[in-house]
N, C-alpha and C positions, 0 to 999 in steps of 0.2 A: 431377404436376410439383412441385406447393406442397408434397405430404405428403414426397418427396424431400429438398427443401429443408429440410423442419424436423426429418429424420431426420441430415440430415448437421450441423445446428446443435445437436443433441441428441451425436453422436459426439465435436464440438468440443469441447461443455462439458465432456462425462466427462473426455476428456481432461484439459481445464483442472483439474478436481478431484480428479483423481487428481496432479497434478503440486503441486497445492495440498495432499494429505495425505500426498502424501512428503516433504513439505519441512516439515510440522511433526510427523508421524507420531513422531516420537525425538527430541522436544524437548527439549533439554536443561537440563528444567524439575522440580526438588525438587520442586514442588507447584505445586496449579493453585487461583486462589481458587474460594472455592464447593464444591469434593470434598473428605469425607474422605482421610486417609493411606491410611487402611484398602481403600479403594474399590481407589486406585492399587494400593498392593503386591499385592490381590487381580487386578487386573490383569496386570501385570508376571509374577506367577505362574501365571496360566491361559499368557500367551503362552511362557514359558518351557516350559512341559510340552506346549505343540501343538509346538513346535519340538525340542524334542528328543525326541519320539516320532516326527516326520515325518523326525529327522536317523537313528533307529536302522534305521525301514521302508528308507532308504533305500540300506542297505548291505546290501539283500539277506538276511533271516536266512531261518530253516527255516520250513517250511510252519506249525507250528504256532504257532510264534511271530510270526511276521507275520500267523498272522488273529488269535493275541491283542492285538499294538498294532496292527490296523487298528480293532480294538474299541476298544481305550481310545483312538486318537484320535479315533472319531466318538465320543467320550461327550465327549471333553475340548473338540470344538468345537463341541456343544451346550449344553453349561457360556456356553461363550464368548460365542454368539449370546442366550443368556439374562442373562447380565451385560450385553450391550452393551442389549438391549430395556429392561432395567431403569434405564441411563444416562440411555438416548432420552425415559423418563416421569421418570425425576427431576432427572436435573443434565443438561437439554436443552442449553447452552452446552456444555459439556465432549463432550457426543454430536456435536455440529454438527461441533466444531474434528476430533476424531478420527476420528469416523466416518460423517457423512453425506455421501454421494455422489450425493446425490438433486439430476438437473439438471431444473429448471423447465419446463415447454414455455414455445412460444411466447404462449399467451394467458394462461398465471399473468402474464409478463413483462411484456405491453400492458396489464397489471391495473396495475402501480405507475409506469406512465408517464400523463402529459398533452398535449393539444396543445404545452405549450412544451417539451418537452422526449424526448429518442431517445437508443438505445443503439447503439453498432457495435461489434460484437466480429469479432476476427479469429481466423484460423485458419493456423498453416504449415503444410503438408505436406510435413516434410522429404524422405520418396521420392517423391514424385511432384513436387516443387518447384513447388508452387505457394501462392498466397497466397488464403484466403477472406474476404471479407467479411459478416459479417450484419451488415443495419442493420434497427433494429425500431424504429418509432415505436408511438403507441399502438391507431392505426386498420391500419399496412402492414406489412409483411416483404419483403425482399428480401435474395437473394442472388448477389454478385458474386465471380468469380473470375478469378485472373490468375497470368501464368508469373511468378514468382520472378527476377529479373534475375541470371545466373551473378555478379556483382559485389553483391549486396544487404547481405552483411555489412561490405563498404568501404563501401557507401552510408549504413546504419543508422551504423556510427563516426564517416565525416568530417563526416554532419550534428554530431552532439552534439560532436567533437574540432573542428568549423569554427567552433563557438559559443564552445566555452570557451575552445581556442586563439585567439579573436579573428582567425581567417582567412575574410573573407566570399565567395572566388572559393569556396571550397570545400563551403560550406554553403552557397551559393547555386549551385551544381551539382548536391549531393546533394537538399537541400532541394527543390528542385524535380523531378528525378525519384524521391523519395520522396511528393511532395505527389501526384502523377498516379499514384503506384500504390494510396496509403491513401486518398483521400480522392475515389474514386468512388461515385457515389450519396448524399452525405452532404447532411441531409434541411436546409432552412433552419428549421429553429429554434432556438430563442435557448441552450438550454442542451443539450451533449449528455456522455453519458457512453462513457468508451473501454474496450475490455475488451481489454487488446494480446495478444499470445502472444509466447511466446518471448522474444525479442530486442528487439520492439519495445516490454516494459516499460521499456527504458532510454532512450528519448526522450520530450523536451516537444513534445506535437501539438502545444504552443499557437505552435511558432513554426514551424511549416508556412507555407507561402502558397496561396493559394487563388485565385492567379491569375498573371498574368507580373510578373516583377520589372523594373519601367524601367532601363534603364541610368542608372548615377549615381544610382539610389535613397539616398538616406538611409536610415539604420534605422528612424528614425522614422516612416516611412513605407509601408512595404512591407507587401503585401497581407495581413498575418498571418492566421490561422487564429482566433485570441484575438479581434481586430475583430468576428467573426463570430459566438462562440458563448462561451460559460463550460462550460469543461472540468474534467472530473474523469476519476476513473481508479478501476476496480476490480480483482478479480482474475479473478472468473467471477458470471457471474449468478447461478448457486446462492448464493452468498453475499451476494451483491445481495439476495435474495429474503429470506434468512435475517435479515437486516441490519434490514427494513420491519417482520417482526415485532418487535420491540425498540426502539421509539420513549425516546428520554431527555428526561425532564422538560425542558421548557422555561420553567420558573416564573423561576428564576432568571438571571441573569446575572454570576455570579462569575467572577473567575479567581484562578490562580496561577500567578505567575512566578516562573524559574528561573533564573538565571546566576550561574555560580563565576565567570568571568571571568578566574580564574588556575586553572592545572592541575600537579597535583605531576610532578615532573621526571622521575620514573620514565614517564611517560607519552609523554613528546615531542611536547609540543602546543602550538600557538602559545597565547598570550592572546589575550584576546577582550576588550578595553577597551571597545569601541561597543556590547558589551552592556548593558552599565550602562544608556545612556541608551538605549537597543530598552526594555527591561522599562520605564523610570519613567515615558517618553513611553505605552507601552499602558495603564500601571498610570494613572494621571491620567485615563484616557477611563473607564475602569470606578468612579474615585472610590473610596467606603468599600468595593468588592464585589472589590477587587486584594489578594492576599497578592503579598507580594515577600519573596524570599530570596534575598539576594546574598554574593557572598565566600565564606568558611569556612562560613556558615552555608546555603549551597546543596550542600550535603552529602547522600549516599548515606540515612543513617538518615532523614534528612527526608521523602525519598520513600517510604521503609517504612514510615512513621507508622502509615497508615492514615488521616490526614486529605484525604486527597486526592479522595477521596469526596464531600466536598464540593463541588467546584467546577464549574462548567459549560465551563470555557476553561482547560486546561494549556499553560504556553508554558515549551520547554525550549530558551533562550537558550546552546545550547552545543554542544559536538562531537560526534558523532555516527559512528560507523563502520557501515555496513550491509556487515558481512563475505561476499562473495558465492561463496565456497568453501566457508567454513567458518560457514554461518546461524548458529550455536550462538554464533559469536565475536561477533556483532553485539551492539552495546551504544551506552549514553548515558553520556558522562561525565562525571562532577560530583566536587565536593570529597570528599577521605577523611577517615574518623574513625578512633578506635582500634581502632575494630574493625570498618570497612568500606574495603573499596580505592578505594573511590568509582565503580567500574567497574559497571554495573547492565543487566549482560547479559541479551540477549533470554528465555534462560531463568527469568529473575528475574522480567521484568516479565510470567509469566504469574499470579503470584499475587497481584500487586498490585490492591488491591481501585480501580476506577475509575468514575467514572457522567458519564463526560463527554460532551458534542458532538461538540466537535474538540481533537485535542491535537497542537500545531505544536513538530515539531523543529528550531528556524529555524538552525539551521548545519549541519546532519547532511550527512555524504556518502554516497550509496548505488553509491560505485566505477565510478566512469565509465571505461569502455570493457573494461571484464570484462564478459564475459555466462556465467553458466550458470542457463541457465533461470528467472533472476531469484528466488532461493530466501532471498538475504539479504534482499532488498527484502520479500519473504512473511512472512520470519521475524520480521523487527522488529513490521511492520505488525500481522501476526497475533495476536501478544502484545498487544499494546496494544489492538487490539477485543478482546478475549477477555478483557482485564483492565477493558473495560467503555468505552473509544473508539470512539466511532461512523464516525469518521472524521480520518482524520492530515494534513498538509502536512509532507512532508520536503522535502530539497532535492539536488538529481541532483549539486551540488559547491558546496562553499565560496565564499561571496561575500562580497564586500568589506563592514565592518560598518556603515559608511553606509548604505549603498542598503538594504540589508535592512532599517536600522533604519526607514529610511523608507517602505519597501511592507512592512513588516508595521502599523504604527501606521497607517497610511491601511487596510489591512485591514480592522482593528479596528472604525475609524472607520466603514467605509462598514456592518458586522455591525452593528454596535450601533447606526446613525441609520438605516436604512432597516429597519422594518417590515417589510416582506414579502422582504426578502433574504435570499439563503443564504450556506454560505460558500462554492459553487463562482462565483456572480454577484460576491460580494464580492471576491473574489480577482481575477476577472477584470477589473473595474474598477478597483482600485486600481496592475495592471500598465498598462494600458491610460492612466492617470495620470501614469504614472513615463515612458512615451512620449510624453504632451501635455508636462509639463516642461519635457523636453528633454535634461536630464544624466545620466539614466543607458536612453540610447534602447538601447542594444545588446543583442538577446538572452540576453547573458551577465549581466543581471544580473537580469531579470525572468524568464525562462523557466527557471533553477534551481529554482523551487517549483513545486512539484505536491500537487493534492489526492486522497488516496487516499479513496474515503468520498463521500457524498452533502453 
């Protein structure tokens, strides 16, 4: 019955990772830091000739000609598998992103957990409609399954559309029967990590409730999910796993902040005035260890420097598109130079060299209420680990620059005075603040940030 269970958590993951390397498989990335050109175009050119040897086989030719290119193509895909072997031992980052498909069992996985801390991943079965749950603490495994409600993709929208629309009959309808479909068997302790599928990367677990909501509740009050645990969000456990091998210095404590604040007109982008004071309030908590670049000089080339390497905390004070049709269009945007648009597309950021912790896009929108298989949200994220980000916080929509500015500086705050905290506890606590307050209780203004990453 258990070995069952951990054949079908093994079928889930593949999944998850084949849906994670189609979606960065043709990235539309000039280069990748860390590989030669050479490697690449020798790539690009093996692929090129498996495929159009498998396009000629494919039209049917004469007997003899089709056993000559079934010959050159098993040469040409032994070529292929000995470039990629050769990737695997030398540029193991570049192997991971493209082509490792390798899903963890279950006890590699209870190897990088503790008593405080469990993982639940889900699973849709679009033909069979139904919804899986794995939850794996360090010591258990369990698996739970449940029929798909014929209504689940109105229920997945009106929660996130009942938050940002500010309609609480709505999200406290959906909210609720999505709380009793996700959040069976989830284990009490303090910090867990979410592995969604599909549709469900487009919501914040954190504003689930975890129990009945009183009539006449205040927001400030209702049973949230966040009360209960410090959330974070990955994409599949293989990458989870991958992620553990690659530990980033923690000697330091620098940052760099980012805000243009204004945006060239070709763009059509609001200003961002409250940025200003977001970066100077963070920068003052890190003292001598804050680089700040504000205005014209939070420009495109800045980022390309190559200093960026330096820092342990990237904060990009600015707009953000997570393109969810077109992953390739996804980008950060900042000021232009003469000879940059300012536009710093997800293909960009896989050559940028990075050795950070966490890198927070505090306005970024990752397209609320589009879903395809959440491929924009892969593409940005994925770039930015791969350029050396251990872990991201974007934001599921645009928030007001107060509130932001004041639950990321309390972030900060709570990362850099407590010792033994993370940033998924850090984050959790500084939302959970912004509701003791009292002024910005509404889920629309804390539950937009989410942490991708440990």
């Amino acid at each position: 019955h258990k070995r069952y269970q951990k054949l079908a958590f093994y079928f889930a993951e593949k999944s998850k990772s084949a849906v994670l390397q189609e979606s960065i498989a043709d990235a539309e990335a000039k280069s990748f830091a860390g590989i030669p050109m050479e490697m690449l175009e020798e790539e690009n050119q093996l692929k090129a000739s498996i495929a159009l040897l498998s396009q000629r086989l494919s039209q049917k030719p004469g007997q003899e000609e089709e056993a000559d290119l079934r010959e050159k193509l098993f040469s040409a895909n032994g070529q292929y598998q000995r470039f990629t072997k050769h990737l695997e031992t030398d540029y193991p980052n570049y192997f991971n992103l493209k082509f490792n498909r390798a899903t963890p069992s279950i006890e590699e996985i209870q190897k990088l957990l503790n008593s405080e801390r469990a993982i639940v991943s889900y699973f849709i079965s679009e033909k069979s409609l139904r919804l899986y749950s794995f939850v794996i603490t360090h010591k258990s495994f369990r698996l739970y399954s449940a029929t798909l409600p014929s209504d689940f993709d109105r229920l997945v929208k009106g929660f996130s559309n009942g938050i940002y629309y500010l309609v609480p009959d709505v999200y406290n309808e959906s909210g609720s029967r999505l709380s009793s479909l996700l959040l069976r068997g989830i284990p009490a302790v303090p910090e867990i990590i979410f592995i969604p599928s599909g549709r469900l990367g487009t919501i914040p677990f954190e504003a689930l409730t975890s129990g009945r909501v009183a009539a006449n509740s205040d927001f400030s009050n209702y049973p949230y999910l966040l009360n209960k645990h410090a959330i974070s969000y990955e994409f599949s456990a293989g990458l989870l796993l991958q992620k553990s091998a690659h530990q980033v210095s923690t000697e330091n404590s620098s940052i760099f902040l980012c805000a243009p604040i204004t945006f060239p007109e070709k763009d059509g982008l609001a200003d961002l005035p409250g940025t200003k004071q977001e970066v100077n309030s963070i920068a003052a908590l890190f003292k001598s260890e804050a680089k700040v670049v504000l205005g014209a000089e939070a420009n495109e080339s800045v980022i390309k420097s190559g200093n960026l390497s330096d820092y342990r905390y990237l904060h990009f004070a600015t707009h953000g598109i997570v393109d969810q049709t077109s992953a390739e269009l996804s980008r950060i945007y900042l000021q232009s130079t003469e000879t940059e648009d300012g536009n710093v597309y997800s293909g960009e950021i896989y050559n940028l060299k990075l050795n950070a912790d966490l890198a927070v896009l505090s306005a970024c929108q990752t397209g609320l209420g589009k879903y395809s298989k959440g491929e924009g949200v892969i593409g940005l994220s994925r770039a930015l680990v791969y350029a050396g980000a251990r872990s991201i916080i974007v934001s599921y929509w645009s928030v007001a620059d107060e509130s932001t500015a004041e639950l990321m500086t309390d972030f900060y705050q709570i990362l850099l005075g407590q010792k033994q905290t993370n940033a998924r506890i850090a984050l959790q606590q500084a939302k959970r603040n912004m509701l003791k307050r009292g002024r910005y209780v509404s889920p629309y203004f804390w539950a937009a940030f989410v942490l991708i990453g440990s």
